[in-house]
Backbone as a printed PyTorch tensor [residue, N CA C, xyz], in Angstrom:
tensor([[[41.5960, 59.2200, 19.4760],
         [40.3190, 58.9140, 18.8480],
         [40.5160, 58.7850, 17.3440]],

        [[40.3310, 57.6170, 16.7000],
         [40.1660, 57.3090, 15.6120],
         [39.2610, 58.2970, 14.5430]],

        [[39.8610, 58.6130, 13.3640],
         [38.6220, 58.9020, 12.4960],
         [37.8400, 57.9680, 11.8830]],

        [[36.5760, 58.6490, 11.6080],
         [35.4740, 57.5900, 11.3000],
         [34.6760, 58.2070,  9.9700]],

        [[34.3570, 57.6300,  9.1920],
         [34.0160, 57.9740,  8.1380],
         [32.2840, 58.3910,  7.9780]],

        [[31.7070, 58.4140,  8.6100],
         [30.3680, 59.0050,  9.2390],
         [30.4590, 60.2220,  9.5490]],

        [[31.6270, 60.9800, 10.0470],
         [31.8900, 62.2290, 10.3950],
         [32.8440, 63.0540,  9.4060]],

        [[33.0990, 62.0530,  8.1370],
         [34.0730, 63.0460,  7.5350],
         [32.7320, 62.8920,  6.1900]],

        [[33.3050, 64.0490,  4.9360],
         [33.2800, 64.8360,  3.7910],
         [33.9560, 64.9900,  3.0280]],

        [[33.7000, 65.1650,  1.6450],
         [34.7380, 65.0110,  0.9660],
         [34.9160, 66.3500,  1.0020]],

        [[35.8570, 67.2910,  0.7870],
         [36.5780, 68.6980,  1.2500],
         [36.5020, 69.0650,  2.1230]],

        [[36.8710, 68.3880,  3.2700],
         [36.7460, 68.1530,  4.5590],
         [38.7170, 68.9040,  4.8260]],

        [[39.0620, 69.4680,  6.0070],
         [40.3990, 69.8140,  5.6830],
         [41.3420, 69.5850,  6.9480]],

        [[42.2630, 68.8970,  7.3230],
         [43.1960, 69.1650,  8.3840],
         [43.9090, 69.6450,  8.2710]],

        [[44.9820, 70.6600,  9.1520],
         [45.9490, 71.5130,  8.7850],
         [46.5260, 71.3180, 10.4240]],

        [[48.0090, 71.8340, 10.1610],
         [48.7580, 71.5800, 11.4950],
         [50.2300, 72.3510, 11.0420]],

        [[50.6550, 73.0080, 11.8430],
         [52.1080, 73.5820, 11.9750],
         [53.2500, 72.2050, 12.2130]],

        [[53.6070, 72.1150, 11.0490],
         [54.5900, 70.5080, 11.5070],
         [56.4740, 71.2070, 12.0660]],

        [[56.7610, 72.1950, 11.3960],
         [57.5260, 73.1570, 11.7950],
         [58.0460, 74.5280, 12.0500]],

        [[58.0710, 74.9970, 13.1460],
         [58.3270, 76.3700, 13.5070],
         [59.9400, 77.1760, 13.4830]],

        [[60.2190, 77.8520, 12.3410],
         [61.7260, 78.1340, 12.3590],
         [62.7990, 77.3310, 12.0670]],

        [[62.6760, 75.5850, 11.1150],
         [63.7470, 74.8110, 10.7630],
         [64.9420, 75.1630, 10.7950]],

        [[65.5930, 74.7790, 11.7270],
         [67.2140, 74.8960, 12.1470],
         [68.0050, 74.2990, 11.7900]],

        [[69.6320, 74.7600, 11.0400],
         [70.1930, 73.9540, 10.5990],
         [70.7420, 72.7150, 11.3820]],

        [[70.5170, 73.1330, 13.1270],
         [71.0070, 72.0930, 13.9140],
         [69.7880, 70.5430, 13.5160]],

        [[68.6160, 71.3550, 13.1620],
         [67.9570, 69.6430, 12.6800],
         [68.5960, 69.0510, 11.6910]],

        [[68.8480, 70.1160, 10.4360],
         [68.8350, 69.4490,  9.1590],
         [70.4620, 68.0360,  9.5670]],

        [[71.1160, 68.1270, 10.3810],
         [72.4920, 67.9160, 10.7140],
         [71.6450, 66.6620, 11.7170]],

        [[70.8230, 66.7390, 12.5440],
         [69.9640, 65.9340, 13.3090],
         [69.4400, 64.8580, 12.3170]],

        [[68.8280, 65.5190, 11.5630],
         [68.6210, 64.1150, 10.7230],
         [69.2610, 63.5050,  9.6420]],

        [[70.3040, 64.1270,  9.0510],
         [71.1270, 63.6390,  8.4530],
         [71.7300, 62.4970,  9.2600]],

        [[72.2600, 62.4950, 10.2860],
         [72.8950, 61.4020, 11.9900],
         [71.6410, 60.5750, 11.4920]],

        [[70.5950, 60.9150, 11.6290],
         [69.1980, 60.1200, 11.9760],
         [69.2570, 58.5670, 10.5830]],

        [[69.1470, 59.7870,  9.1430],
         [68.9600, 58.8500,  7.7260],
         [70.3010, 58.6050,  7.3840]],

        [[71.6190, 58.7460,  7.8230],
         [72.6750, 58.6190,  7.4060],
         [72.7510, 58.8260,  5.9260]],

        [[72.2360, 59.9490,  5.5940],
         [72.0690, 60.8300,  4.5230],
         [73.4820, 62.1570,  4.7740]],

        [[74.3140, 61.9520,  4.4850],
         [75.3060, 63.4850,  4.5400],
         [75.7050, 64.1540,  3.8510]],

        [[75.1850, 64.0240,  2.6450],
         [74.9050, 64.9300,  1.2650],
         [74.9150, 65.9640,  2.0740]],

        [[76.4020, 66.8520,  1.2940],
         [77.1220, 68.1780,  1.9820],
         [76.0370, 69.4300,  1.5050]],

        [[74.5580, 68.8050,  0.3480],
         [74.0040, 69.9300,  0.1520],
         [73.1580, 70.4880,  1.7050]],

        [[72.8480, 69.5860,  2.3100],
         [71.9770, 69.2630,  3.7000],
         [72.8330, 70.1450,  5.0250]],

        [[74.3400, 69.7620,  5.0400],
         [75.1540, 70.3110,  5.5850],
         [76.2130, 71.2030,  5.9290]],

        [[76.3880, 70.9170,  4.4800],
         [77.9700, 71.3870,  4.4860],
         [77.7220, 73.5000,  3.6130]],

        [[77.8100, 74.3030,  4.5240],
         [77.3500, 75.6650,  4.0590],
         [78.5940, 76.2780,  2.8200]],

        [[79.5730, 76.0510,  3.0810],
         [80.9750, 76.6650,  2.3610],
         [80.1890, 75.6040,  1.1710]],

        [[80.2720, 74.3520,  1.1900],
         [80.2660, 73.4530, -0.1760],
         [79.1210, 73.8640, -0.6230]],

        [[77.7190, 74.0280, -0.4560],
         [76.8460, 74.5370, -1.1310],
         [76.5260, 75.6340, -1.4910]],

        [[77.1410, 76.5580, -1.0140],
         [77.7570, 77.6800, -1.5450],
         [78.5240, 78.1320, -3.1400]],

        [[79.9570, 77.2290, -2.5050],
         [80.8630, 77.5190, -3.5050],
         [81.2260, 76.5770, -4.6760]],

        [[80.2030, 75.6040, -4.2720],
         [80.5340, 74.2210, -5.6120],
         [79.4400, 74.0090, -6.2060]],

        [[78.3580, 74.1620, -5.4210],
         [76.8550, 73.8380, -5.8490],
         [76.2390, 75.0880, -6.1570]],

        [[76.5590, 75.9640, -5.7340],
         [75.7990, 77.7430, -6.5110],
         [74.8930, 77.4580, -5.4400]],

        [[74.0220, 77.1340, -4.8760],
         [72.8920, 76.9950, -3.6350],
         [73.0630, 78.8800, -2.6810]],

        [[72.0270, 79.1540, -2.1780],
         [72.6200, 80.6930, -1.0540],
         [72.7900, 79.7630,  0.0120]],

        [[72.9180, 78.4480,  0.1380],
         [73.1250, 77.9290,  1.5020],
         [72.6100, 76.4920,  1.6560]],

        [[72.4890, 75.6350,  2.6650],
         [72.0790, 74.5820,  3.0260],
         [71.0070, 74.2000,  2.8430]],

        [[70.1880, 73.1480,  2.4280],
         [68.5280, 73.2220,  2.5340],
         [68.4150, 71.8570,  3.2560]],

        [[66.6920, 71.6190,  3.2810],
         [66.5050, 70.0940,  3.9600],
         [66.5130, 69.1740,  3.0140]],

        [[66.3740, 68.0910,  3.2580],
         [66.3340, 67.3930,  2.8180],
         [64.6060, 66.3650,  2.0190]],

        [[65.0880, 66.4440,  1.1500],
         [63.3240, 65.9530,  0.5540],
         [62.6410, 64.7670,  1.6970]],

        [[63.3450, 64.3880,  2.3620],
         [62.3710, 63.1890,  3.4250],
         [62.2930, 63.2920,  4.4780]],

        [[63.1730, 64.5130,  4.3430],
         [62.5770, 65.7230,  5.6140],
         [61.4900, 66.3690,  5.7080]],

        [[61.2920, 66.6850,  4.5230],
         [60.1590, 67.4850,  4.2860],
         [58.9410, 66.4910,  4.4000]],

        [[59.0440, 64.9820,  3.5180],
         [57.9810, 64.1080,  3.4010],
         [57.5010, 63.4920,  4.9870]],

        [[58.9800, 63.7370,  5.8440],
         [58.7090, 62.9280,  7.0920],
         [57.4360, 64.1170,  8.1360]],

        [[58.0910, 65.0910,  7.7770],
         [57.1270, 66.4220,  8.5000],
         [55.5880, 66.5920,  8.2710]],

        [[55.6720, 66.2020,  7.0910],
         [54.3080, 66.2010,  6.4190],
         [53.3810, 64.8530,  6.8330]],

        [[54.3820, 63.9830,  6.9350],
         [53.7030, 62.7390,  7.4510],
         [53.0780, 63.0890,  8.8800]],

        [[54.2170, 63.3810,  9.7490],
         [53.6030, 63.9760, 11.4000],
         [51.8830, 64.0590, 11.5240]],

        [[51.9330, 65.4010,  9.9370],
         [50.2170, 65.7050, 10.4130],
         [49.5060, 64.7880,  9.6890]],

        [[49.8450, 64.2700,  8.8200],
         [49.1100, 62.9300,  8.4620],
         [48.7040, 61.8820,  9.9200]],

        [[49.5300, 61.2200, 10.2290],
         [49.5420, 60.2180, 10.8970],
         [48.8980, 60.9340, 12.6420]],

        [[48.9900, 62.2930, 12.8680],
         [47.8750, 62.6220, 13.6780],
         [46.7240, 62.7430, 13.2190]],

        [[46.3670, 63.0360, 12.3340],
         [45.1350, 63.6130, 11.8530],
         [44.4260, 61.7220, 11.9220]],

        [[44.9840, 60.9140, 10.5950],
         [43.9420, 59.6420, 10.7890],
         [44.6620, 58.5160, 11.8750]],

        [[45.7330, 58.8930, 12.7420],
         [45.7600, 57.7770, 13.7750],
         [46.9170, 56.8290, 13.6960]],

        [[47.8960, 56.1970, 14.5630],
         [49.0070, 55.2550, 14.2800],
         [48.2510, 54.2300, 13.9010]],

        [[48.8560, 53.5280, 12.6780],
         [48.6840, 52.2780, 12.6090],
         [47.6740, 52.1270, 10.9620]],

        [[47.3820, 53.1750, 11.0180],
         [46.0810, 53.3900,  9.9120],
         [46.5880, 53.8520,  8.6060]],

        [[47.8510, 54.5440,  8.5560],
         [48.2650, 54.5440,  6.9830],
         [48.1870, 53.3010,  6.0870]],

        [[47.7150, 53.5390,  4.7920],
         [47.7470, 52.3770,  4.1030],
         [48.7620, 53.0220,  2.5930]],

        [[49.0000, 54.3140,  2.4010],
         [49.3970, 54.3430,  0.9220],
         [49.7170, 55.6180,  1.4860]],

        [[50.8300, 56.2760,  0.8420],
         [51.7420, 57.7770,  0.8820],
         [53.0370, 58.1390,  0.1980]],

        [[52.3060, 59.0090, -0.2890],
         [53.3110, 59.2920, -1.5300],
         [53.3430, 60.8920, -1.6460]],

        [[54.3080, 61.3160, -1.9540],
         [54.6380, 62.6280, -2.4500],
         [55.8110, 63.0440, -3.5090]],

        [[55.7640, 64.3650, -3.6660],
         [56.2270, 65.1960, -4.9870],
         [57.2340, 66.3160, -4.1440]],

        [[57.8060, 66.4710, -4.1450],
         [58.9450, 67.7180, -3.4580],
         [58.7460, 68.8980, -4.6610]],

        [[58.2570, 69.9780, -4.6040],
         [57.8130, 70.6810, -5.5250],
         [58.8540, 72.0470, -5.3800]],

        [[59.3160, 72.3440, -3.9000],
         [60.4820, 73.6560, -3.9280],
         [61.4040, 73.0500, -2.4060]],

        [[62.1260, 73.9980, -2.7560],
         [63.7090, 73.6990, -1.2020],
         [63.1830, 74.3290, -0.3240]],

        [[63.2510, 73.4000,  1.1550],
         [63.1050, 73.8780,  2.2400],
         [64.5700, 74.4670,  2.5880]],

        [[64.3670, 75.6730,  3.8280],
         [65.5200, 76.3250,  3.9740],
         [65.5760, 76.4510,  5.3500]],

        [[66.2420, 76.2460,  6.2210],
         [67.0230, 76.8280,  7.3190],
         [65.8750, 78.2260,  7.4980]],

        [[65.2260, 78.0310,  8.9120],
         [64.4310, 79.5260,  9.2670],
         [62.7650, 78.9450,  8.2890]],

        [[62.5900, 78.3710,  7.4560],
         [61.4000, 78.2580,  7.3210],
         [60.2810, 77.5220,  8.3950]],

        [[59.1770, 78.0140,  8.2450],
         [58.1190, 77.5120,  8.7090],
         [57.2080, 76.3680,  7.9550]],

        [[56.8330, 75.8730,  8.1420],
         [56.4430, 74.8460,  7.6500],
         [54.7410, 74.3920,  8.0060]],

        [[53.5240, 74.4730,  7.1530],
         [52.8440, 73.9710,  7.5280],
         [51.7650, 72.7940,  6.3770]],

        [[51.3330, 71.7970,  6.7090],
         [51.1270, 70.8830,  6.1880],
         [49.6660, 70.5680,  6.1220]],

        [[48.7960, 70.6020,  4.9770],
         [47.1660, 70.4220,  5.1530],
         [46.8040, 68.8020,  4.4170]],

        [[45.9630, 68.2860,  4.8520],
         [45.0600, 67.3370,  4.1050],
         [43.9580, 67.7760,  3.5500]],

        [[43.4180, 67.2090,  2.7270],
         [41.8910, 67.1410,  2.2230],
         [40.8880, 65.6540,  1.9450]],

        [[40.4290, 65.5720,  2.5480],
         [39.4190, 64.6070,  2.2760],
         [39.0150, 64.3970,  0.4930]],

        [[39.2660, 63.8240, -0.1700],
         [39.3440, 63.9010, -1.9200],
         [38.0790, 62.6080, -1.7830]],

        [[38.1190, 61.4550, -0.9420],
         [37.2190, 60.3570, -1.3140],
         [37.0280, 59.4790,  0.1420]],

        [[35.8060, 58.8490, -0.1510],
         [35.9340, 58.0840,  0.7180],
         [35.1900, 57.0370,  0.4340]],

        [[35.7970, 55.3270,  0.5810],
         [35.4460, 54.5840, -0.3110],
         [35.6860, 52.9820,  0.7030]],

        [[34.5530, 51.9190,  0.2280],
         [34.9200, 50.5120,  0.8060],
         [35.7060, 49.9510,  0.2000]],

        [[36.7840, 49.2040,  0.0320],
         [37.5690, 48.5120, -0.2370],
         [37.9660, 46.7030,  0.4170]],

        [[37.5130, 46.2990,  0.4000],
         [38.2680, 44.9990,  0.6830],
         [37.6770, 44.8530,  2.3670]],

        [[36.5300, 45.2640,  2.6310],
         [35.7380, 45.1480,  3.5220],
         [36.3160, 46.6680,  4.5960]],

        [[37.2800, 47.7170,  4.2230],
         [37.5400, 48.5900,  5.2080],
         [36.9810, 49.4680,  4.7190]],

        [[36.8120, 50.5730,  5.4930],
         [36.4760, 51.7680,  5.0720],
         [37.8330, 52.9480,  4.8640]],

        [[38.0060, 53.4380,  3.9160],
         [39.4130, 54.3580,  3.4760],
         [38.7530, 55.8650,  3.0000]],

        [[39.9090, 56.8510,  3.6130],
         [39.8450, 58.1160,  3.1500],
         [40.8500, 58.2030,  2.2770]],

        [[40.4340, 58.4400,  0.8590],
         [41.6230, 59.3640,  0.3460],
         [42.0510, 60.5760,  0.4000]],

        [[42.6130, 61.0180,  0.7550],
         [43.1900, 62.5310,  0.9050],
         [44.8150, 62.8510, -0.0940]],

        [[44.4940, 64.2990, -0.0350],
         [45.4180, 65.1680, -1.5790],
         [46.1680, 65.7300,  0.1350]],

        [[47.5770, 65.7070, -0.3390],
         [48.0320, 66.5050,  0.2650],
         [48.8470, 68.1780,  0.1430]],

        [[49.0370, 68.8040,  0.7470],
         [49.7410, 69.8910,  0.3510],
         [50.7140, 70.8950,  2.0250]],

        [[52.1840, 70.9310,  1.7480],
         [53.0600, 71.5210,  2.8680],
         [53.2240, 72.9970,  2.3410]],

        [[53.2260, 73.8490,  3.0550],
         [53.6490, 75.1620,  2.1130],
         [54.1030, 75.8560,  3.4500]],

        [[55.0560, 76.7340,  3.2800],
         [56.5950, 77.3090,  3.8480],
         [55.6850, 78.7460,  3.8680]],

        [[56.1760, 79.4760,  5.1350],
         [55.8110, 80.7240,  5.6550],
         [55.2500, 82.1780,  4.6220]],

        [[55.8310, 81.5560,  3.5630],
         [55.2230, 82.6250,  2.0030],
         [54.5860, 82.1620,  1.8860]],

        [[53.7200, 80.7420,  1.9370],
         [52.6960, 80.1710,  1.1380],
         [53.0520, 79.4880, -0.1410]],

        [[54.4180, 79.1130, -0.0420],
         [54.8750, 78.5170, -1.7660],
         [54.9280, 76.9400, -0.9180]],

        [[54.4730, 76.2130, -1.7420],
         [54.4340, 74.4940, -2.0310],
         [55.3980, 74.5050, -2.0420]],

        [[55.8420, 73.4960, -1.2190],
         [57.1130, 72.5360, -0.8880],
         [56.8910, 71.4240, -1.2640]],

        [[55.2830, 70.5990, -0.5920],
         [55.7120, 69.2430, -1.2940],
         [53.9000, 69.3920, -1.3630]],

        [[53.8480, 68.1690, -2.4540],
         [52.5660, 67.9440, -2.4370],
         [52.1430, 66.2550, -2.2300]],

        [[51.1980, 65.7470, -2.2970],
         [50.9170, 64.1580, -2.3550],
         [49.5550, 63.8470, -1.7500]],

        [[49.6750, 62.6820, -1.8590],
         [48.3180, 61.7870, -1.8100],
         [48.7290, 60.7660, -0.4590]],

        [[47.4850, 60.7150, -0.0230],
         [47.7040, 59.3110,  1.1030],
         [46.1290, 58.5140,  0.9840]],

        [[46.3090, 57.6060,  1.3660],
         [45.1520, 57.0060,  1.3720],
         [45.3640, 56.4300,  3.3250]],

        [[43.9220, 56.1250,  3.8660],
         [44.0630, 55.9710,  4.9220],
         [42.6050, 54.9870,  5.4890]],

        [[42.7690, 54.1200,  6.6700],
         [42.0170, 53.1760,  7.5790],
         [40.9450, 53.9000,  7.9870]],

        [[39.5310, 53.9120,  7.9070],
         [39.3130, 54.7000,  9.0820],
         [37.6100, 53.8370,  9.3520]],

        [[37.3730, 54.0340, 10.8320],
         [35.9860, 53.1680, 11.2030],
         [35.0990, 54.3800, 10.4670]],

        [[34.1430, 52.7180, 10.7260],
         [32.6130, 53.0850,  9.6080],
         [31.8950, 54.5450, 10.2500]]])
């Protein structure tokens, strides 16, 4: 079911668990995936002992891709029009991950109807990981 802009508000909020316990077997999963193999993502001895790091982290479009998940459930396939984000701290191996929208606007454009929404991901302490904006399709 589509969102519709008759039923939304502006501080209106979606929220969704996009990850439970991030495993280094993903971060290695999607590295294969983006053919990204930046040894900071993987390699534990090298980020350790060359990079000062306590260990491996994800990767920033890891984080943006996770965050997208609850985006693209919340207003629907096909309906993104604009998405952008800010990587604000390191995801880590064992974090949790959860990802909110907010309804910021909602506006006609070019005969559609669009939600803008602020985004925000924040990790099992509650510290920001990433933040951003999307803009999105949605019926009248």
């Amino acid at each position: 079911m589509a969102l519709s802009a008759s039923k939304l508000s502006v501080g209106d909020t979606h929220e969704e668990v996009v990850v439970d316990d991030l495993t280094r077997t993903q971060l290695v999963m999607y590295a294969g995936t983006s053919g990204d193999y930046n040894p900071l993502h993987t390699d534990d001895l090298y980020t350790k002992e060359v990079a000062g790091y306590p260990g491996v982290f994800a990767h920033g479009m890891l984080s943006m891709g996770l965050t997208g998940t609850m985006l693209t459930n919340y207003v629907g396939d096909g309906r993104l029009k604009k998405y952008g984000v800010r990587f604000t701290n390191q995801v880590w191996p064992g974090d949790t991950l959860t990802a909110k929208s907010t309804v910021a606007a909602l506006r006609d454009e070019g005969g559609e109807k669009l939600v803008d929404l602020t985004l925000e991901t924040v990790n099992q302490d509650g510290k920001t990981v990433v933040t951003g904006t999307a803009t999105a399709r949605v019926d009248a």
